[in-house]
Residue frames as qw, qx, qy, qz and C-alpha x, y, z in Angstrom:
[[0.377, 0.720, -0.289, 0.506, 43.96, -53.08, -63.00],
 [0.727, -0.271, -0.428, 0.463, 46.78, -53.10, -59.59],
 [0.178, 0.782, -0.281, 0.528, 47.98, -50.53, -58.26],
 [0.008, 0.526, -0.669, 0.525, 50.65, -51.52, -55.66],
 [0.064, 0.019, 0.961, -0.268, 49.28, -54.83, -55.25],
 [0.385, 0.380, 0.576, -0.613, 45.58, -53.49, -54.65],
 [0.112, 0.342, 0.736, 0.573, 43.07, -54.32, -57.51],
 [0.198, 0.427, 0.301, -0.830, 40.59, -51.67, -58.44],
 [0.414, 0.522, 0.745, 0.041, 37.05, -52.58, -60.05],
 [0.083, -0.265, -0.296, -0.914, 35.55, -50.13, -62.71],
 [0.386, 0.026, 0.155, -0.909, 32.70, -47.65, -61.76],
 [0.208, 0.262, 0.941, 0.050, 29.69, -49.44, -61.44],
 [0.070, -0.305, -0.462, -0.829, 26.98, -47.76, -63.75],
 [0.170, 0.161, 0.558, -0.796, 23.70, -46.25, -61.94],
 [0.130, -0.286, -0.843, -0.436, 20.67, -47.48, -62.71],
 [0.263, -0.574, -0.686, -0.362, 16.85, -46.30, -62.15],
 [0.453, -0.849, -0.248, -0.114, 16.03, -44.80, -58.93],
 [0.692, -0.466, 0.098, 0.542, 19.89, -44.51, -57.82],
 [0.429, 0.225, 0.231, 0.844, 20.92, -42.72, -61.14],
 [0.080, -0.734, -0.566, -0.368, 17.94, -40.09, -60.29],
 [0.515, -0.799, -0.175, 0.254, 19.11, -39.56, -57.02],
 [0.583, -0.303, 0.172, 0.734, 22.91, -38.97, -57.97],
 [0.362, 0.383, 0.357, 0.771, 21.67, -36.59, -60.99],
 [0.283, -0.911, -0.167, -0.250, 19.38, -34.11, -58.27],
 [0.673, -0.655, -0.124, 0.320, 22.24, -34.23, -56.23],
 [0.465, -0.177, 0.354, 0.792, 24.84, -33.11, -58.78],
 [0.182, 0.732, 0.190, -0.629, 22.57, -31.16, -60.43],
 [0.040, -0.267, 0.789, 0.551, 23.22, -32.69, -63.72],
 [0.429, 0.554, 0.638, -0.320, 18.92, -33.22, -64.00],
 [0.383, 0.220, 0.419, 0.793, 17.90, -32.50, -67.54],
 [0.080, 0.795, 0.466, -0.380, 16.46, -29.09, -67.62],
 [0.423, 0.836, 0.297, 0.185, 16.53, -25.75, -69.51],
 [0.247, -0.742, 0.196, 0.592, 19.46, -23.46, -69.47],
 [0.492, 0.779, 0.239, 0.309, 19.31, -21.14, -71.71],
 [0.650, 0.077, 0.109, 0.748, 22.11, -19.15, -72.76],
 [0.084, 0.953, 0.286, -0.062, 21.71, -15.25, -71.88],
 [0.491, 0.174, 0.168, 0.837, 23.62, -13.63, -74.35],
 [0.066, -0.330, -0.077, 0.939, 23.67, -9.96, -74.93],
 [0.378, -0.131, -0.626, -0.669, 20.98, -10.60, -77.94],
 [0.384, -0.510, -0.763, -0.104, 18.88, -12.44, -75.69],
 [0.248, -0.524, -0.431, 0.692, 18.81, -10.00, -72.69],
 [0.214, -0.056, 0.403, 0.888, 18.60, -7.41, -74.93],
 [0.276, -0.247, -0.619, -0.692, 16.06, -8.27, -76.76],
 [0.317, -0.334, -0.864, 0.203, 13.93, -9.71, -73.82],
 [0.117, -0.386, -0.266, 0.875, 14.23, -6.09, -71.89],
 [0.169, -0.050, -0.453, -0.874, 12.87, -4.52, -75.60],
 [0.355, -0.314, -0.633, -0.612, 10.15, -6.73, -75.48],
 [0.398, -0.325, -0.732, 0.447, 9.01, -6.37, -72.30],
 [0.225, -0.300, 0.052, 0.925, 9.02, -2.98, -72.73],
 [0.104, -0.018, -0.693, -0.713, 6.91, -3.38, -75.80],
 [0.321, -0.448, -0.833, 0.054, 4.60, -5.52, -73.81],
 [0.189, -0.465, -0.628, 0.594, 3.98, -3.41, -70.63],
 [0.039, -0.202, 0.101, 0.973, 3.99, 0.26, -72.18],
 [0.392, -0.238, -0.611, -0.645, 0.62, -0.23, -74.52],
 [0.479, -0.398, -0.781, -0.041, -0.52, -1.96, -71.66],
 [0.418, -0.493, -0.482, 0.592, -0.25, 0.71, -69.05],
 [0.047, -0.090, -0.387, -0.917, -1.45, 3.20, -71.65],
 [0.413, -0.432, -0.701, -0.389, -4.74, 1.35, -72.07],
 [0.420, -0.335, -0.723, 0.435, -4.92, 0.98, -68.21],
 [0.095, -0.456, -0.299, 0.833, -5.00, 4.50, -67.16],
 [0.446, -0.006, -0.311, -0.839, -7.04, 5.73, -70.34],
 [0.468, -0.430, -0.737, -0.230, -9.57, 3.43, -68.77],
 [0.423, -0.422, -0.602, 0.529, -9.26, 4.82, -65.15],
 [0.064, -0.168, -0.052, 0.982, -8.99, 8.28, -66.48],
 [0.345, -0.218, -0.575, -0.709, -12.61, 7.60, -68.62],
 [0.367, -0.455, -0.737, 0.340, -14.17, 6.55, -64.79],
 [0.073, 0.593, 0.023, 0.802, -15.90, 9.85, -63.65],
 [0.602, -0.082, -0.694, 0.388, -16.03, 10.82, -60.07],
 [0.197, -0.735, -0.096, -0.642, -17.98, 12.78, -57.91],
 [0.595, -0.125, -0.568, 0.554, -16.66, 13.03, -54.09],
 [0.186, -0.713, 0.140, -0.662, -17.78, 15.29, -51.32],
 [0.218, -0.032, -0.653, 0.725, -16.57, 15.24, -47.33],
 [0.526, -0.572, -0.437, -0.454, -19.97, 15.62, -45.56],
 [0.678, -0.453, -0.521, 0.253, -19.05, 14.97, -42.16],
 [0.277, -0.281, -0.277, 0.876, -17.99, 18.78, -40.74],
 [0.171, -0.207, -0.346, -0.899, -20.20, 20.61, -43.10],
 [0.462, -0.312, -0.750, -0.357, -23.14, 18.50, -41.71],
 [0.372, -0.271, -0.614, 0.641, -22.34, 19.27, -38.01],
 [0.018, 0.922, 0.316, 0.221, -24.56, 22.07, -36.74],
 [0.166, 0.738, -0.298, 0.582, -22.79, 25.80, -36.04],
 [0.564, -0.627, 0.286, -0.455, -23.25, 25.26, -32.05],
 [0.945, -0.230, 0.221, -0.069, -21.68, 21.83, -32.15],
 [0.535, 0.764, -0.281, 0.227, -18.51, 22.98, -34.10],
 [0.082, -0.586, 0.727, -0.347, -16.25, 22.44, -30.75],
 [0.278, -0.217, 0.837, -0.419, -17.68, 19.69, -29.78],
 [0.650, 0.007, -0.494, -0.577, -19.23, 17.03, -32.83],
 [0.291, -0.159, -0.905, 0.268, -18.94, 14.14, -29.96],
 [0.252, 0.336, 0.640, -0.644, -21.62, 15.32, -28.01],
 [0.478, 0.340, -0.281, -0.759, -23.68, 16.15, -31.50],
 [0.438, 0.300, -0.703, -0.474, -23.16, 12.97, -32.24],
 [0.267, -0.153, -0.912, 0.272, -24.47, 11.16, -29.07],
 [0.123, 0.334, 0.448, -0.820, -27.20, 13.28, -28.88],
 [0.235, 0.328, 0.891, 0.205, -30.22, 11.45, -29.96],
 [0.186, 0.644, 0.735, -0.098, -32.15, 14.43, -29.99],
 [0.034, 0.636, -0.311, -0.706, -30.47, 16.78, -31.79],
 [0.773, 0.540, 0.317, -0.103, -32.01, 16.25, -35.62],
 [0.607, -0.325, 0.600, 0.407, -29.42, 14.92, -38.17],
 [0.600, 0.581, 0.459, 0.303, -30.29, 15.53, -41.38],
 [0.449, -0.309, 0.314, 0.778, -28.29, 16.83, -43.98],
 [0.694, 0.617, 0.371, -0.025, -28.56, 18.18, -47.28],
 [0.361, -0.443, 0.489, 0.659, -25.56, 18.70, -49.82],
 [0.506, 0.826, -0.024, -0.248, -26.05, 20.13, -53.25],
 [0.493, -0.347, 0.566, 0.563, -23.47, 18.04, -55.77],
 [0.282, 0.680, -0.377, -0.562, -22.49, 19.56, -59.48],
 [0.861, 0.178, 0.469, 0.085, -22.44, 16.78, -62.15],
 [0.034, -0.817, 0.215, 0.535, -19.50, 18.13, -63.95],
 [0.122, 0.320, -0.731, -0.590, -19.33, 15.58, -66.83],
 [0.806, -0.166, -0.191, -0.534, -21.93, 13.25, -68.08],
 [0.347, -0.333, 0.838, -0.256, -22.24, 10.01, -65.83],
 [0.636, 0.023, -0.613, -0.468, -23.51, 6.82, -67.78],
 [0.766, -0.266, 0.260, -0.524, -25.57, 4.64, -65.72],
 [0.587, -0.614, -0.523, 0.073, -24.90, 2.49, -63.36],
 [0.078, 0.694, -0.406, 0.589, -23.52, 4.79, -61.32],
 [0.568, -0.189, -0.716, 0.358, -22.22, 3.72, -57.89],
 [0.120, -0.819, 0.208, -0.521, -22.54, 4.92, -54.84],
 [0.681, 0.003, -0.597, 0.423, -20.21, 4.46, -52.22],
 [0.244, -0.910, 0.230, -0.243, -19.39, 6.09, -48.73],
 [0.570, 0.566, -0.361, 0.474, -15.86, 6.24, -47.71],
 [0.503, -0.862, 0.031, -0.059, -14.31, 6.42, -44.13],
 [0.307, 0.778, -0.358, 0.415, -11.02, 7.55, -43.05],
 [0.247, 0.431, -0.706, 0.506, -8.60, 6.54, -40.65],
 [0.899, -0.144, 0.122, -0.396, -11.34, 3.29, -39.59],
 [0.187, -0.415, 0.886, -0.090, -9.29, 0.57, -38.31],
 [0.908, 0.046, -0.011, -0.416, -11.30, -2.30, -39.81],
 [0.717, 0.382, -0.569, 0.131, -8.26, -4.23, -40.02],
 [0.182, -0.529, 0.619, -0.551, -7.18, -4.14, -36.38],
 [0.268, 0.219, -0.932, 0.107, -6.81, -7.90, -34.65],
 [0.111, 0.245, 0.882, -0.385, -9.14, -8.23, -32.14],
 [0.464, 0.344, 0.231, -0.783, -12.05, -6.29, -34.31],
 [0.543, 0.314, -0.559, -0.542, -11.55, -8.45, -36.96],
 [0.052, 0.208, -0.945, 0.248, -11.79, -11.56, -34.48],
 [0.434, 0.235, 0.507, -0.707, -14.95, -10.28, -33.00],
 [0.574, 0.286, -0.405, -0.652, -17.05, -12.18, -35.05],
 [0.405, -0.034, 0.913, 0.021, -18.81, -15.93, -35.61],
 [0.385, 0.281, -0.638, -0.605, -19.08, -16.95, -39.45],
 [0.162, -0.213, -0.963, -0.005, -20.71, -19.85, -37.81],
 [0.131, 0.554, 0.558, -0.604, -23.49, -18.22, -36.12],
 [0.156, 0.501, -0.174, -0.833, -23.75, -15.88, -38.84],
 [0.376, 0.146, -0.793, -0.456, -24.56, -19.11, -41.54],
 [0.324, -0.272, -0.890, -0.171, -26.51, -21.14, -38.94],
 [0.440, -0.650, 0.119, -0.608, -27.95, -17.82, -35.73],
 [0.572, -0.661, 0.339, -0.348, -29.32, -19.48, -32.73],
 [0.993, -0.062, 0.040, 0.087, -28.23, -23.33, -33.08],
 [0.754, 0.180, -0.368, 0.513, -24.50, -22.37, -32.57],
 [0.195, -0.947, -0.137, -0.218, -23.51, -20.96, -29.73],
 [0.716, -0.451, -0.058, 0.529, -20.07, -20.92, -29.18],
 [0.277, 0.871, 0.120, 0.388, -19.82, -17.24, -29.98],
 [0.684, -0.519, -0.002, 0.512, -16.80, -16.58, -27.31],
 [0.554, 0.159, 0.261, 0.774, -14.91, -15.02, -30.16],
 [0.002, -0.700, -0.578, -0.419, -17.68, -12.37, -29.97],
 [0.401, -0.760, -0.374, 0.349, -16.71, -10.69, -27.02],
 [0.118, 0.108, 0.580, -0.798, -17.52, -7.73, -25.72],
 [0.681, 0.153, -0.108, -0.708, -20.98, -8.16, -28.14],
 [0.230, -0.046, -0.970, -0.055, -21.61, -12.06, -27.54],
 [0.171, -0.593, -0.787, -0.011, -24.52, -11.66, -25.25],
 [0.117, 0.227, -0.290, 0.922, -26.74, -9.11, -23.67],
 [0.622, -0.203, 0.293, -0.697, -29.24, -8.58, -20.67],
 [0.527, -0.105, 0.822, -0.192, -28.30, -12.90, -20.52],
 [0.732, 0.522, 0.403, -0.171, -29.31, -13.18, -23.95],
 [0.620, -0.054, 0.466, 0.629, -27.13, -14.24, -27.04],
 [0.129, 0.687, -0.090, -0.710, -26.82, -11.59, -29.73],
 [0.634, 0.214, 0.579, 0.466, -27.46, -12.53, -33.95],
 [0.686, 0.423, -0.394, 0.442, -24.85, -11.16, -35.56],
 [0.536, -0.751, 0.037, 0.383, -22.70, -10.94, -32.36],
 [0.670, 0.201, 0.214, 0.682, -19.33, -9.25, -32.51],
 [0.199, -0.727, -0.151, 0.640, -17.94, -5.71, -32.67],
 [0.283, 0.189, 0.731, 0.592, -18.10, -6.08, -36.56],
 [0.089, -0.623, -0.533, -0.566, -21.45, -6.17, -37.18],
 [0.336, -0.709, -0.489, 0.380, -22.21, -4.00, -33.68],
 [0.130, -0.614, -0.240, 0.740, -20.53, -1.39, -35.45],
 [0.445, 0.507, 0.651, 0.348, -22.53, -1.18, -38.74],
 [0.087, -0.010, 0.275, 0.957, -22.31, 2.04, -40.79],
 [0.132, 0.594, 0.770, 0.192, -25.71, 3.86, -40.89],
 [0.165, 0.444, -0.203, -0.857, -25.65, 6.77, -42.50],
 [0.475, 0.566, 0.670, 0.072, -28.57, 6.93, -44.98],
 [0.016, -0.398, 0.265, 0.878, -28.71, 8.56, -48.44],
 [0.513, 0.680, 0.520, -0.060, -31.68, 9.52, -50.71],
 [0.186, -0.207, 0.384, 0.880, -30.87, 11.79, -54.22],
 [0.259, 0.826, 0.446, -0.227, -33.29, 14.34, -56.33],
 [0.313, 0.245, 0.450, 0.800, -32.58, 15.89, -59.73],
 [0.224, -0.429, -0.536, -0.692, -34.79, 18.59, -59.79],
 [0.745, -0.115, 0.065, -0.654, -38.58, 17.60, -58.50],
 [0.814, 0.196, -0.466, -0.285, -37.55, 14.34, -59.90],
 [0.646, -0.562, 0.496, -0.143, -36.40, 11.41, -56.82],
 [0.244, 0.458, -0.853, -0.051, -33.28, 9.14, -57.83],
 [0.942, -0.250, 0.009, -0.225, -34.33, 5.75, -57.23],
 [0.425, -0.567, 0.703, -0.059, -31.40, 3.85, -55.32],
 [0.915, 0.103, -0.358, -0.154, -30.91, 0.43, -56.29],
 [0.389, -0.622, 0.600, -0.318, -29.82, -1.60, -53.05],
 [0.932, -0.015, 0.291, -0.216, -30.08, -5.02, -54.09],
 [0.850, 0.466, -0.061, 0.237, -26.89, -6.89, -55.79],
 [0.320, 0.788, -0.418, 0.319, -24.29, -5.24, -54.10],
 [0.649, -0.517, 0.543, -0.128, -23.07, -7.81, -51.95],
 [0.227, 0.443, -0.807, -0.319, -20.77, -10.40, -53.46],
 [0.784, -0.083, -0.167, -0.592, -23.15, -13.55, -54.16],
 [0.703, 0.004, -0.698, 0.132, -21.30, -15.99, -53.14],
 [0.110, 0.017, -0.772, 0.626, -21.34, -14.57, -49.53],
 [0.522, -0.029, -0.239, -0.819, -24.92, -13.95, -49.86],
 [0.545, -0.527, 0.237, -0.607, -25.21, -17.70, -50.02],
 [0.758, -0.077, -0.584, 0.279, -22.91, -19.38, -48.29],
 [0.194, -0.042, -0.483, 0.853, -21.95, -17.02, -45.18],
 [0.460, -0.061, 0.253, -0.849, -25.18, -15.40, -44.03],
 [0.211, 0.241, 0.946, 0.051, -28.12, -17.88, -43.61],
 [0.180, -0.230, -0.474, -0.831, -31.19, -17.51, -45.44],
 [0.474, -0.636, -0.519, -0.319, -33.10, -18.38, -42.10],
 [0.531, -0.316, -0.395, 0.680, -31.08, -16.75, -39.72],
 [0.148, -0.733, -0.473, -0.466, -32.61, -13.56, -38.52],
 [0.036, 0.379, -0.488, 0.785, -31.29, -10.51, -35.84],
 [0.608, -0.511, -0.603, -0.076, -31.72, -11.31, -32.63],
 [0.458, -0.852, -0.020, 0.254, -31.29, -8.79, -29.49],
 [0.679, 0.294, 0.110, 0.664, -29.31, -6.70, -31.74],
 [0.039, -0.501, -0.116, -0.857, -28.33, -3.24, -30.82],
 [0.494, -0.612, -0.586, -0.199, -30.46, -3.76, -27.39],
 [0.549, -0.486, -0.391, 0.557, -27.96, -2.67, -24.72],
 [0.393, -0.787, -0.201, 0.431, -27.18, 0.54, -23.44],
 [0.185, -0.664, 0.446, 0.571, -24.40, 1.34, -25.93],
 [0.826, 0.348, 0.441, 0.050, -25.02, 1.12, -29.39],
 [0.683, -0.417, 0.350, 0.486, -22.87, 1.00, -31.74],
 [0.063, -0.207, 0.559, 0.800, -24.01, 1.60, -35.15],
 [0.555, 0.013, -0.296, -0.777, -27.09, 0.77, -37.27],
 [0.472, -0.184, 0.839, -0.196, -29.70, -1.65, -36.38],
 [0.004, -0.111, 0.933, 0.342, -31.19, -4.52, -38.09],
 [0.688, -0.020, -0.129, -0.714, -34.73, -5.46, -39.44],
 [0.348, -0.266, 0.849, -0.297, -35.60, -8.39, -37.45],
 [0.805, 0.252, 0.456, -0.283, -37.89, -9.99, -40.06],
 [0.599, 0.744, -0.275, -0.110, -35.58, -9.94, -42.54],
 [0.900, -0.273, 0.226, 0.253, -33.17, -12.91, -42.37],
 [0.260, -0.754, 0.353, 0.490, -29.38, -11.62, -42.65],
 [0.537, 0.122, 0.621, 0.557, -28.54, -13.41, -46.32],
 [0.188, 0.776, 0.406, 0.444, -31.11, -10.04, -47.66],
 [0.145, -0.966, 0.038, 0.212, -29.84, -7.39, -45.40],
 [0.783, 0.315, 0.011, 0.536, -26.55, -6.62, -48.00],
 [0.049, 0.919, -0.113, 0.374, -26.05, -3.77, -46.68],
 [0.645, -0.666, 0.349, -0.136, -24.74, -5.38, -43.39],
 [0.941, 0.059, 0.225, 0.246, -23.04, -8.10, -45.59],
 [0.446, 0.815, -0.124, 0.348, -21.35, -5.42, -47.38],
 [0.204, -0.873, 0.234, -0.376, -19.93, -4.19, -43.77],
 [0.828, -0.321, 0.442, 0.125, -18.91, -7.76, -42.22],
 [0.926, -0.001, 0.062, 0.373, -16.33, -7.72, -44.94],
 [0.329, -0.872, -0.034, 0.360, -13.89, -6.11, -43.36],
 [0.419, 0.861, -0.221, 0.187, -11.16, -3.56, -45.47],
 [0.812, -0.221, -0.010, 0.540, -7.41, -4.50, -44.99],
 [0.267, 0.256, -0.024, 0.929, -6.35, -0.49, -44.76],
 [0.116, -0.494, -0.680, 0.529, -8.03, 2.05, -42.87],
 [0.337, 0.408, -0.084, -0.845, -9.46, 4.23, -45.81],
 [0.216, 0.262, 0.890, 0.304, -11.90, 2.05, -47.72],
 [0.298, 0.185, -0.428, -0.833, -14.60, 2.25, -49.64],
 [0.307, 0.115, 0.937, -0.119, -17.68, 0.28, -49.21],
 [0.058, -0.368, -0.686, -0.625, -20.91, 0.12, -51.90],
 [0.391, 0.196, 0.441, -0.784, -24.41, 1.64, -50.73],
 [0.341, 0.643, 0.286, -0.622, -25.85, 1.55, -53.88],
 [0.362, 0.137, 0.558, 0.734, -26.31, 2.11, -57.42],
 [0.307, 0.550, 0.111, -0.769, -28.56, 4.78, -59.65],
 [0.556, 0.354, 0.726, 0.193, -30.11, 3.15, -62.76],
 [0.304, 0.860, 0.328, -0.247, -29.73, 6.52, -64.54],
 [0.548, 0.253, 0.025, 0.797, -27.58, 8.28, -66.59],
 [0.146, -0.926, -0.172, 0.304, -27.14, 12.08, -65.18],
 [0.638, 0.546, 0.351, 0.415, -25.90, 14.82, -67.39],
 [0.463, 0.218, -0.119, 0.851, -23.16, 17.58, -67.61],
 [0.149, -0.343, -0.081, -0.924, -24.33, 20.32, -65.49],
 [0.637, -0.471, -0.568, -0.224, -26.76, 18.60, -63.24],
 [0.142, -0.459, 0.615, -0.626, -27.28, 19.33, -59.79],
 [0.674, -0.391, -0.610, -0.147, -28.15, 16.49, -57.64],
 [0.345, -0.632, 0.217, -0.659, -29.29, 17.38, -54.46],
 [0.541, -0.005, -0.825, 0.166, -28.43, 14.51, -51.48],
 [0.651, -0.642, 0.096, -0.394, -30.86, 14.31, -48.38],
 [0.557, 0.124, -0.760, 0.311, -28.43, 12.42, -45.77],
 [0.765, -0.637, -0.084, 0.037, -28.45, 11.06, -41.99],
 [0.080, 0.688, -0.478, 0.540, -25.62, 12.22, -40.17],
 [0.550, -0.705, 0.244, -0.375, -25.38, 9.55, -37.92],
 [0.897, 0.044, -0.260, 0.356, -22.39, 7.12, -37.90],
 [0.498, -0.839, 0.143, 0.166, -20.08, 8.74, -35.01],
 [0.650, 0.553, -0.171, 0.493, -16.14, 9.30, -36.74],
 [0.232, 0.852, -0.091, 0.460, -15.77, 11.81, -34.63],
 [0.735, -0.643, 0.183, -0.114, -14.81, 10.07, -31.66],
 [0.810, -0.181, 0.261, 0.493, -11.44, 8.47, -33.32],
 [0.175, -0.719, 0.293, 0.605, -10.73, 11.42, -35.38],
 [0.511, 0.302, 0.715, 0.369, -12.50, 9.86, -38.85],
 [0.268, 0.392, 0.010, -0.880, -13.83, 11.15, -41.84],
 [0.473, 0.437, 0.761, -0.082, -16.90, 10.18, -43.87],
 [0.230, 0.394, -0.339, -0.823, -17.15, 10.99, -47.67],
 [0.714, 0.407, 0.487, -0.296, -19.98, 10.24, -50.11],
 [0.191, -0.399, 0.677, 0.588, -18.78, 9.09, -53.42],
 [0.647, 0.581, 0.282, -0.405, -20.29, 8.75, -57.15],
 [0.237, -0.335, 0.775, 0.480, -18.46, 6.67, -59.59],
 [0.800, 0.473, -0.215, -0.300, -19.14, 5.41, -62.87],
 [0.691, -0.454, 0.529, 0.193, -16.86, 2.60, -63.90],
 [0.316, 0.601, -0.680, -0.277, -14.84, 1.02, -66.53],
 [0.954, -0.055, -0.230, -0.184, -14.24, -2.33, -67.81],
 [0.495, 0.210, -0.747, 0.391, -11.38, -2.43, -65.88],
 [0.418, -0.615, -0.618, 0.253, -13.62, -1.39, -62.65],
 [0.049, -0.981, -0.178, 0.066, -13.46, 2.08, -60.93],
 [0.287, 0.888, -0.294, 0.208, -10.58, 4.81, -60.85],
 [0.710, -0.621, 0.261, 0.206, -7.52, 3.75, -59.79],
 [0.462, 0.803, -0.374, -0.041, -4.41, 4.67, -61.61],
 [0.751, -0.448, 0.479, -0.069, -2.39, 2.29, -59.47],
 [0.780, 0.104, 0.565, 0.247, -1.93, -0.53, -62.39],
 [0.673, 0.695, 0.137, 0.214, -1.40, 1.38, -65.42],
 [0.090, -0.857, 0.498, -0.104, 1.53, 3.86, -63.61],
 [0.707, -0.451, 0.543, 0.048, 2.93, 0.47, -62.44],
 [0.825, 0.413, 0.381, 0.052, 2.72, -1.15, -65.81],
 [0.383, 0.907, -0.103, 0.139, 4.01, 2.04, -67.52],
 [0.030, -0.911, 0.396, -0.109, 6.62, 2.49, -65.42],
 [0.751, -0.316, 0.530, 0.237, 8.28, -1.16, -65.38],
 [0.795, 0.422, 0.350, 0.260, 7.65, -1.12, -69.00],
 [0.179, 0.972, -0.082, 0.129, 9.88, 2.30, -69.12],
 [0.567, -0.687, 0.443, 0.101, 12.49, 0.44, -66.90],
 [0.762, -0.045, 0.612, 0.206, 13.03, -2.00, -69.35],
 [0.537, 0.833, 0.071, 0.112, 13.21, -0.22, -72.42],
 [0.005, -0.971, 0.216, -0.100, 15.73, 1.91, -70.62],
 [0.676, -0.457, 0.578, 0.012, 17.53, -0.78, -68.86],
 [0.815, 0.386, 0.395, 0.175, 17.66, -2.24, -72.91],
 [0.340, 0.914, -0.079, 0.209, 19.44, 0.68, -74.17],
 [0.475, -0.838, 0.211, -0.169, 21.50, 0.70, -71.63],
 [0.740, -0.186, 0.610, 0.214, 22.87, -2.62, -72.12],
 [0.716, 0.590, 0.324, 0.185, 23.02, -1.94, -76.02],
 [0.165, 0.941, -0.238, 0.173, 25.34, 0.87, -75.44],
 [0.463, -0.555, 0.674, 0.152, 27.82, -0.98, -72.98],
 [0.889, 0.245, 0.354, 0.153, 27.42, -4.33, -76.06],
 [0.709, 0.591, 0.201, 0.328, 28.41, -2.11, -78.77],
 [0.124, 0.910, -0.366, 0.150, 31.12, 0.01, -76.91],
 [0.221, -0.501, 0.824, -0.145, 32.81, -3.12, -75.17],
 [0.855, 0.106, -0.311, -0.401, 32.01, -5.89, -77.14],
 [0.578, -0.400, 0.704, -0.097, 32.81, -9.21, -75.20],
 [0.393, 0.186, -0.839, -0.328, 34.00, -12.78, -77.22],
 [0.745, -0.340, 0.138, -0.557, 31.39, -15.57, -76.09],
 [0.315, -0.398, 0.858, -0.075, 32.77, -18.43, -74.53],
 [0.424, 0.087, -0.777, -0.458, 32.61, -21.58, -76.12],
 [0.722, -0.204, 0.128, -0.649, 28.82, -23.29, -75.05],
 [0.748, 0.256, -0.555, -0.259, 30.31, -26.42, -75.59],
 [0.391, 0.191, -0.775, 0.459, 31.71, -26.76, -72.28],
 [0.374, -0.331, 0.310, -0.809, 28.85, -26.26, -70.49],
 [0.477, -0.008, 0.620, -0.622, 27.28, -28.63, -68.27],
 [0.728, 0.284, 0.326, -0.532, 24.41, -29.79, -70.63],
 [0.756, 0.554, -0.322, -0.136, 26.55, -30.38, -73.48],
 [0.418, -0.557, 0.716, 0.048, 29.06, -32.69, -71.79],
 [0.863, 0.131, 0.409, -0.267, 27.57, -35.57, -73.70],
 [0.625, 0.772, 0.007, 0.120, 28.82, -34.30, -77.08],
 [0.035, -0.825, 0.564, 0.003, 32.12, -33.69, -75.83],
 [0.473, -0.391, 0.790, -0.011, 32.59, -36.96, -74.95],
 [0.767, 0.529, 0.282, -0.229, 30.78, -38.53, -77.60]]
């Protein structure tokens, strides 16, 4: 064809890699678009709704069937004369720490039962404590020693430190025994580290070295014939809590204990809070198969699935007081083919 003299070729079709390119670019890729009518939205919201609600039912009748025993130990435990002034109690080695607390079993508890202790407004998250640490050292001891990252607990008296770090320097060691009765609770301390750090992160011949030695210590120390992949207690503590109220395991009780029980807890008093303005609580849980108490997921559940119910009604009242005509689908995009066809 001419126009004004000039000849003009037809379109040259696109082929393989060139037609691929021009259909991502125009956006003309085949793909799903679905049509959200008022029926679909509608309905979608409903069944969402359907979905979540049952589900955030279940959730919290599981969290609520968790039973929980909780006591604050750390002021009660202080002696009367050290009420103004638990820092010095607590840095005073020769003032005698032991506790005893007297807890009510106020429903039955089916075995296992956890135990946890709890600390309060513990920065474990905080940048340079969580730095202080070497996962290498920790998996292979002396044979690595770039432990820089460790400082201010990398070496001491010119000697490296195993675990360095202000992690494990400030291990948690409070100690807790229980007694029904006459009768002693046996603990169970074994399993409660997660096994896979067991063993791959701790070695299984790596073994404390000049831990705890200097001048300032920090927290609990370490059996030195016991190579760190069996001390779980310490594994428990090197992983550190992203909030500053956690929860960390101690324990378990291989019993069941029964409505009305009194279980009587012998504790150490000696992990120091009181110098940042913590608090230290002993906890007894039971669990569920969703895990322990936390109402968290089933309120969430409940309450999206309540949004959407509502948010379905909502839209079912505006459909059926201002019904709209639906445009014809034929002009969309996907269906161009058929048009032209």
């Amino acid at each position: 064809m001419d126009v004004d003299g000039a000849a003009i070729s037809a379109p040259v079709p696109l082929r393989g890699r060139s037609k691929a390119i021009h259909q991502f670019t125009q956006q003309t890729l085949p793909a799903c678009k679905p049509v959200l009518t008022p029926a679909w939205v509608i309905g979608t919201f409903f069944l969402m709704g359907v979905i979540f609600i049952p589900v955030g039912l279940i959730s919290l009748h599981a969290s609520q069937s968790v039973t929980e025993i909780v006591d604050r130990y750390d002021i009660d435990c202080v002696p009367d004369t050290f009420k103004n002034n638990k820092v010095a109690y607590i840095k005073n080695a020769s003032t005698p720490k032991s506790c005893h607390r007297y807890l009510k079993v106020d429903k039955p508890m089916k075995a296992p039962i956890y135990i946890y202790y709890q600390l309060d407004n513990f920065y474990q998250n905080h940048r340079r404590y969580v730095k202080s640490r070497s996962d290498d050292q920790l998996l292979h001891g002396l044979g690595y020693n770039k432990t820089s990252s460790c400082e201010p607990q990398a070496f001491e008296n010119g000697l490296p430190i195993v675990p360095c770090g202000l992690v494990a320097w400030s291990l948690f060691n409070d100690t807790y025994s229980f007694s029904r009765g006459t009768k002693k609770l046996k603990i169970e301390r074994k399993n409660i580290a997660w096994k896979s750090d067991r063993d791959h992160k701790f070695g299984k011949q790596v073994y404390p070295f000049n831990f705890q030695n200097g001048s300032f210590i920090g927290g609990g120390k370490l059996d030195t014939s016991i190579p760190l992949s069996d001390q779980e207690d310490l594994i428990v503590w090197m992983r550190t809590a992203a909030f500053p109220s956690f929860r960390k395991l101690y324990g378990r009780i291989e019993e069941d204990l029964e409505e009305d029980d009194i279980i009587v807890v012998h504790l150490m008093n000696n992990y120091n809070t009181y110098s940042f303005g913590g608090t230290k609580l002993l906890v007894l849980s039971t669990s569920s198969w969703l895990g322990g108490k936390n109402s968290f997921l089933g309120v969430a559940y409940t309450f999206v699935g309540s949004c959407s119910i509502l948010i379905a009604l909502i839209f079912l009242l505006l459909h059926v007081k201002n019904p709209r005509p639906y445009g014809d689908t034929t002009y969309l995009s996907g269906n161009r083919k058929d048009i032209s066809s």
